[in-house]
C-alpha positions as CSV (number, residue, x, y, z in Angstrom):
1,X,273.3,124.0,-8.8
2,X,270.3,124.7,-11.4
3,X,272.6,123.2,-14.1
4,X,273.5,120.2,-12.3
5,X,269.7,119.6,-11.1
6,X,269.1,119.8,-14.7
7,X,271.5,117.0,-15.9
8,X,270.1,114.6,-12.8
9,X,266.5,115.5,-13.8
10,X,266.8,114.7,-17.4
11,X,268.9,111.8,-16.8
12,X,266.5,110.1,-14.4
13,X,264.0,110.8,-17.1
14,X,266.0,108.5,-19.5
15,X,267.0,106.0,-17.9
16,X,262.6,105.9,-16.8
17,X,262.0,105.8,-20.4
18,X,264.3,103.3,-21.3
19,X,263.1,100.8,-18.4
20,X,259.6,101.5,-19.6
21,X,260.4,100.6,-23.1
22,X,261.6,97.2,-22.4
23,X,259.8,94.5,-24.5
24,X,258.5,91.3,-22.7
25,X,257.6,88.1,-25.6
26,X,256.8,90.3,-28.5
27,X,257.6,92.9,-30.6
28,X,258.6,96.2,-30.0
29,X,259.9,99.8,-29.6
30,X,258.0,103.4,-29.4
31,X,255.9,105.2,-32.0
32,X,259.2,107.0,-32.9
33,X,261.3,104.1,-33.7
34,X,261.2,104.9,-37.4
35,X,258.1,103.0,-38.4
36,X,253.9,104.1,-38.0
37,X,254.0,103.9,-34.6
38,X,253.2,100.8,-31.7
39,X,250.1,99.1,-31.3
40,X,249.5,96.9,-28.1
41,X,247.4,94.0,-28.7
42,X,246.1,92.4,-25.3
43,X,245.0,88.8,-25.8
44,X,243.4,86.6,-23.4
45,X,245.2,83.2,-23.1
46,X,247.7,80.8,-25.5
47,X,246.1,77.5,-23.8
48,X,243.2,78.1,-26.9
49,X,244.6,77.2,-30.4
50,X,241.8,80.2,-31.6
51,X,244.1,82.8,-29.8
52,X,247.3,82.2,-30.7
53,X,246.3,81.9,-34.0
54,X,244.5,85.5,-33.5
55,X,247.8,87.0,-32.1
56,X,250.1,85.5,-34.6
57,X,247.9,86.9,-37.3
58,X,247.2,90.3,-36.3
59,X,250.9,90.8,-35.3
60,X,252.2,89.9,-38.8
61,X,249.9,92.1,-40.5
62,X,250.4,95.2,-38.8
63,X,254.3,94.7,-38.9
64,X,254.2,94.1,-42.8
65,X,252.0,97.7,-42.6
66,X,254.8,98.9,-40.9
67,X,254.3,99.1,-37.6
68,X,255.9,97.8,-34.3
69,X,253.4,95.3,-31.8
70,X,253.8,94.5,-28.4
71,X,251.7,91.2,-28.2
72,X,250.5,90.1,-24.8
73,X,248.5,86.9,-23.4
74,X,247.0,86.9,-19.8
75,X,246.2,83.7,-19.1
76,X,242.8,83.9,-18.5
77,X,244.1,85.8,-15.3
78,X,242.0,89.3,-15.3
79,X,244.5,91.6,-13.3
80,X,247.2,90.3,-15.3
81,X,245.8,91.5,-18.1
82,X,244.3,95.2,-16.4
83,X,248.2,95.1,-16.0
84,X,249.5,94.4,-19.2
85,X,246.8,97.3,-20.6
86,X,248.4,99.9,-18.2
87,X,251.8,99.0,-19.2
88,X,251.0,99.5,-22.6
89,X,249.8,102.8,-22.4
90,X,252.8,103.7,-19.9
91,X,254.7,102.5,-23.2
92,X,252.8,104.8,-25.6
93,X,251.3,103.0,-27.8
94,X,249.1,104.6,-30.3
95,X,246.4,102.3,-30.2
96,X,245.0,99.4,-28.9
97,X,243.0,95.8,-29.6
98,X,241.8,93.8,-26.7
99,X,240.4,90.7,-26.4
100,X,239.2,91.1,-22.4
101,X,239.2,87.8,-20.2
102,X,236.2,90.0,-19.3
103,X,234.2,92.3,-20.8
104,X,233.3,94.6,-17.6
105,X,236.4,94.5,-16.0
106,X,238.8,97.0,-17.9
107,X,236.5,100.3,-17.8
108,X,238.9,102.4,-15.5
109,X,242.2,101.7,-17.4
110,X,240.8,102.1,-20.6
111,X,239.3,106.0,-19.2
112,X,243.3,106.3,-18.7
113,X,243.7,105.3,-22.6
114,X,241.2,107.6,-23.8
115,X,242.4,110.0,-21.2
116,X,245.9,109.9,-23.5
117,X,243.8,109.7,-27.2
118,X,245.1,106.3,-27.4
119,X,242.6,104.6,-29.7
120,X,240.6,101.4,-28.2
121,X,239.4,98.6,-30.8
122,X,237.3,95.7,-28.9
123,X,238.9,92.4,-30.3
124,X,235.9,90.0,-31.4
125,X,234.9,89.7,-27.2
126,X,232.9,93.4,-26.7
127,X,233.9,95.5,-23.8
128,X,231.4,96.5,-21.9
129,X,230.3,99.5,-19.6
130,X,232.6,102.1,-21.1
131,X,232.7,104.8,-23.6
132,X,236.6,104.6,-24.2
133,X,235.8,101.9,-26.7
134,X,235.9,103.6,-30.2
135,X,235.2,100.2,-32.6
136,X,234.5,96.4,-32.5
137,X,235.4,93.8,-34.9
138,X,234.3,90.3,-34.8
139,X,232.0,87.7,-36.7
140,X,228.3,87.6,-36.8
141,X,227.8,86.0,-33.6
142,X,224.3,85.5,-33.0
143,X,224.5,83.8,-37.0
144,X,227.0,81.4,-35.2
145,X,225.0,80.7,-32.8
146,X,222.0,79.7,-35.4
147,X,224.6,77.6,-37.6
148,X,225.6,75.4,-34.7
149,X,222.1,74.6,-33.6
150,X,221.1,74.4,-37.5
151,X,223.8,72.2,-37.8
152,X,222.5,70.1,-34.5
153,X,219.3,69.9,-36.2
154,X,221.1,68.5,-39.3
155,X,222.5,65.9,-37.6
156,X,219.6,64.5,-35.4
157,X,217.5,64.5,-38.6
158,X,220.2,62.4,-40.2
159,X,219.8,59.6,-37.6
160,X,215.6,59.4,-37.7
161,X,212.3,60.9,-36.7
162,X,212.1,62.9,-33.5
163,X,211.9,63.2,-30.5
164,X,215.6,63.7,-30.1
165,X,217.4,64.0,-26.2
166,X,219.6,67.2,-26.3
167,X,221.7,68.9,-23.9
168,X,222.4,72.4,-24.1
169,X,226.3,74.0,-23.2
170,X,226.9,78.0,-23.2
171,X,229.8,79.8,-22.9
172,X,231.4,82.0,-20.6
173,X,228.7,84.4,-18.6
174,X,231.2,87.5,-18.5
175,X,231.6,87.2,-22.4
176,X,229.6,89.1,-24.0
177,X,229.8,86.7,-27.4
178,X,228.4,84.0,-25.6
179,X,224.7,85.2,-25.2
180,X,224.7,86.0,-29.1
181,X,225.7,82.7,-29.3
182,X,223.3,81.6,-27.3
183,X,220.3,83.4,-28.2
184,X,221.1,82.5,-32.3
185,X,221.1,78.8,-31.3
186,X,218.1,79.0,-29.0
187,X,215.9,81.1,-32.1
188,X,216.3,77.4,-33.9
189,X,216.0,74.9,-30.8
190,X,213.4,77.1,-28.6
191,X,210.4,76.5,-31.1
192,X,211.7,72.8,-31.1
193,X,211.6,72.3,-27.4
194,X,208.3,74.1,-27.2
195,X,206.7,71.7,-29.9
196,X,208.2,68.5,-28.4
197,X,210.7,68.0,-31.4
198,X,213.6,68.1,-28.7
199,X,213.5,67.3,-25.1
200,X,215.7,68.1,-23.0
201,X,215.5,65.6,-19.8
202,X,218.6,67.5,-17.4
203,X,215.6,70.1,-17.1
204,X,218.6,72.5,-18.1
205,X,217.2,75.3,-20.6
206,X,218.5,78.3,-19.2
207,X,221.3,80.3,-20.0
208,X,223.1,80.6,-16.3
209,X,221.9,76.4,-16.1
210,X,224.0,75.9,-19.6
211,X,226.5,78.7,-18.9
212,X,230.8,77.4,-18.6
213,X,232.9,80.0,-17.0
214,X,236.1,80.8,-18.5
215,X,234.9,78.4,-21.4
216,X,236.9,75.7,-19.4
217,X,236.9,72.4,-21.0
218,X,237.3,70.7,-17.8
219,X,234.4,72.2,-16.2
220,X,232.3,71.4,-19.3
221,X,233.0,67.4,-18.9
222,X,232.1,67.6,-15.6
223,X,228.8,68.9,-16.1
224,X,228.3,66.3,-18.9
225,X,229.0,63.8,-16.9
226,X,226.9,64.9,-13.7
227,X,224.0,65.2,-16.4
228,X,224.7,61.4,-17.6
229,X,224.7,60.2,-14.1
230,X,221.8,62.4,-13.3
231,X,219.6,61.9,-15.4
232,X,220.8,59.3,-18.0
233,X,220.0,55.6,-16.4
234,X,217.8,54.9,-19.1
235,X,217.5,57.6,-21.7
236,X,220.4,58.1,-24.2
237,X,221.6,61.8,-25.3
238,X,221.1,62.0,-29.1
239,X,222.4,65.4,-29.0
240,X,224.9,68.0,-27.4
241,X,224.8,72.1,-28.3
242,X,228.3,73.0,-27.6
243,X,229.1,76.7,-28.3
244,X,233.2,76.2,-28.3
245,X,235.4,73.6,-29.7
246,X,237.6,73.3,-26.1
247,X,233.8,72.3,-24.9
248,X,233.1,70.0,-27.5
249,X,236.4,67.7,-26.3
250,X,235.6,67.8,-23.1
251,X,232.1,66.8,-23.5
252,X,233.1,64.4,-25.8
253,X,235.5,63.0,-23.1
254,X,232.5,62.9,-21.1
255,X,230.3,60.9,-23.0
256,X,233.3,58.5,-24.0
257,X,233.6,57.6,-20.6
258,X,229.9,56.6,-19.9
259,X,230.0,53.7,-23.0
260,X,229.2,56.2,-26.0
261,X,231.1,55.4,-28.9
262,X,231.1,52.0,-28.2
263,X,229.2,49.1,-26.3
264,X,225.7,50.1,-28.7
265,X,225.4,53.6,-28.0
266,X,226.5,55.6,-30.6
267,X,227.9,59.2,-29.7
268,X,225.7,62.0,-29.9
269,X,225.3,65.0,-32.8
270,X,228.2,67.3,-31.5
271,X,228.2,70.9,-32.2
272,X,231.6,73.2,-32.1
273,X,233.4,76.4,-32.6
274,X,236.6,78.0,-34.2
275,X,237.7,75.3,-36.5
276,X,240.7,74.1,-33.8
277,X,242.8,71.6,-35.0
278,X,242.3,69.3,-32.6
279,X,238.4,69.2,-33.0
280,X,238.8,68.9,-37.1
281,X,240.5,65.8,-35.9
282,X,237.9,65.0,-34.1
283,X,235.5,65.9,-37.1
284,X,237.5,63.4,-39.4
285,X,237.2,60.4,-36.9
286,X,233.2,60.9,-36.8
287,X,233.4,61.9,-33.2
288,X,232.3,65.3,-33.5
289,X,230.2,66.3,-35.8
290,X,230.1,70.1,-36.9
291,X,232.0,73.6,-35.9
292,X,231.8,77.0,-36.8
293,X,234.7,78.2,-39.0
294,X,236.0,82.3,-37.8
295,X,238.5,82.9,-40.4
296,X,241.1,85.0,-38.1
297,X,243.3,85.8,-40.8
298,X,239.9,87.8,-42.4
299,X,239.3,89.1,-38.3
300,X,243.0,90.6,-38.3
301,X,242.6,92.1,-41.9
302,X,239.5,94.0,-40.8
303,X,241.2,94.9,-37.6
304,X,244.5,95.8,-38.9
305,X,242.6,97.8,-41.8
306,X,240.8,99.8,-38.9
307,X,244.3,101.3,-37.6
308,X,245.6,102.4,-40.8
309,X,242.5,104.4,-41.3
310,X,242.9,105.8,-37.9
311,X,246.7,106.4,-38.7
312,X,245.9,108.1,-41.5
313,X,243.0,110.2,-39.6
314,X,240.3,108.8,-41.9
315,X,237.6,107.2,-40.4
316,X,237.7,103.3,-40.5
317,X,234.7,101.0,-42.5
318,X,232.0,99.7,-40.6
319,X,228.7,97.9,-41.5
320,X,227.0,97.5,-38.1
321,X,226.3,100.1,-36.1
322,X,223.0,99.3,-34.3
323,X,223.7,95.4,-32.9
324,X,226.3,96.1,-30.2
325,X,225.6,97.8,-27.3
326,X,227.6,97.5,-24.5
327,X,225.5,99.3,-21.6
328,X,227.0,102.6,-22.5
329,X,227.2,103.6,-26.2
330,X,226.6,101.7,-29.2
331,X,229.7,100.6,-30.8
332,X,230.6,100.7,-34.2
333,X,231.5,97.4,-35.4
334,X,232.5,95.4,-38.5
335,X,231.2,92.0,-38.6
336,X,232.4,89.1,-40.8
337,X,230.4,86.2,-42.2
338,X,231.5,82.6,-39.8
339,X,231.0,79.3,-41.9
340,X,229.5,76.0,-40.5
341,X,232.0,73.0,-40.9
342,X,231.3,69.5,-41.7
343,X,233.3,66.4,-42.4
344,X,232.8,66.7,-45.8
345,X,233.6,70.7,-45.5
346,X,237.3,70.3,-44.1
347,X,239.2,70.1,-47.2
348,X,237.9,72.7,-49.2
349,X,237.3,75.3,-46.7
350,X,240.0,74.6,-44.4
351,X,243.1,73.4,-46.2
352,X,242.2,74.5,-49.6
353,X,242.3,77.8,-48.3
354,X,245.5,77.4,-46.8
355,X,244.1,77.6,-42.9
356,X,245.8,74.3,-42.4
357,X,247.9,71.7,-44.0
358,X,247.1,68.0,-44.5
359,X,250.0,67.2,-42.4
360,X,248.3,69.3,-39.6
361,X,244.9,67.4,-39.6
362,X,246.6,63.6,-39.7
């Protein structure tokens, strides 16, 4: 009876094992499947050009390190992703990136990770309210910030003296990157507002005013266009801070639709983010005017360098480790340089680098 118990036991354990191994729309296998081990890498939605491009890139580079990646996108949809997380560390993975849909909202599955020394590397978005989170990797983000509104300011001077109208966008409140962003672009337009420079005639200088959840396109036209119909009768809007390049469209979509761009009124100084292909379109036709280049083959590198170092049991490189708190700990993090983008800027730094082909942009 012991011996049969035994065989039952051990087989139910197998076939467990096996069920939990299955692989859903990436790549593969457990830690002992003959190459470094698996890393899960938690994304936060394909319907952004940025994040595909951020999986595809980090999932190639750690397989040509050698090892296997189970590569998952939520959708924007937060328990989807909680889900995926736990399912990864039911897998055994050996360490993992996440880029959280939202940055509070993972702290009791990731206590299970660090619970099981799975390492935890916050993906360019910083987790918040939890010590499981052993490094961050992303740009300088409060430098994007300042290069879109520098870039704003570039733009409005182009076209004549101020006073200049300007609207202000912000990103997503429960991303942590979007009050760097924020808080860069206001250290250039705050001192303008408060001189006269720029005016702002919504009334809408705050944060939570400016602020687009889930950095929804959609929701970002609308508020355009409830600001046109608001408060532009008479006034036209010279200007548009837009932290995102998904924003950017949208606005853009806004403003289209109320006679810019054509009937007289030209269409205002656009600012963007991530370089997307179909905002350097945009760029090219002189509809918007700037974004904010975040080279995510560079993003991957850094990350991917991070868990070899950690494989190895060295300790990974850093150069920032005072900036990012995330109401816990202070996380180490390794920040890269982002690069402002103009129309004259697309060749060299985007296709001469090989980012994108001239076929991609026509």
């Amino acid at each position: 009876m012991r011996k049969l118990l035994t065989t039952l036991v051990a087989g139910g354990l197998a076939l467990s094992l096996a069920a939990c191994g299955g692989d859903d729309d990436s790549a593969s296998g457990g830690s002992d499947g003959g190459g470094k081990g698996t890393i899960g890498v938690a994304m936060p939605t394909k319907s952004s050009e940025r994040w595909i491009a951020d999986g595809n890139n980090i999932k190639e580079q750690l397989e040509a390190a050698g090892y296997d990646v189970d590569l998952q996108y939520a959708e924007d949809d937060i328990p989807t992703q909680v889900s995926q997380v736990e399912n990864m560390i039911t897998k055994g993975v050996d360490t993992l990136v996440i880029a959280a849909i939202d940055g509070t909202a993972l702290g009791e599955v990731l206590s299970t990770a660090e619970s099981q020394d799975i390492d935890i590397i916050s993906y360019d978005r910083l987790i918040r309210d939890s010590d499981a989170v052993d490094y961050y990797t992303t740009f300088d983000n409060f430098q994007v910030g300042v290069l879109q509104a520098e870039s704003l300011v570039t733009g409005l001077e182009e076209r004549g003296k101020p006073p200049y109208n300007v609207e202000l966008f912000a990103g997503s409140p429960d991303d942590n990157n979007a009050t760097f962003f924020w808080d860069g672009a206001m250290s250039i337009l705050q001192p303008m507002i408060d001189s006269g420079d720029i005016v702002v005639p919504s009334g809408q200088t705050e944060f939570d005013q400016a602020a687009i959840l889930r950095w929804d396109p959609a929701t970002a036209q609308k508020r355009m266009e409830d600001i046109l119909t608001k408060t532009y009768s008479s006034e036209t809007v010279e200007g548009v801070l837009s932290p995102y390049d998904g924003l950017s469209l949208g606005i853009i979509a806004a403003l289209q639709g109320n006679g810019y761009g054509g009937g007289g009124k030209d269409l205002p100084v656009v600012t963007g983010q991530d370089a997307e292909v179909q905002s350097v379109k945009s760029i090219l036709a002189d509809e918007q005017y700037s974004t904010i280049f975040k080279d995510t083959r560079e993003l991957a590198e850094v990350t991917v360098d991070m868990i070899v170092a950690l494989g190895n049991g060295d300790e990974p490189e850093v150069n920032d480790t005072e900036t990012y708190d995330n109401g816990v700990k202070v996380v180490p993090s390794y920040l890269l340089d982002p690069v402002v983008v103009y129309k004259d800027d697309v060749q060299s730094v985007l296709v001469d680098s090989g980012y994108y082909t001239e076929d991609e942009l026509k």
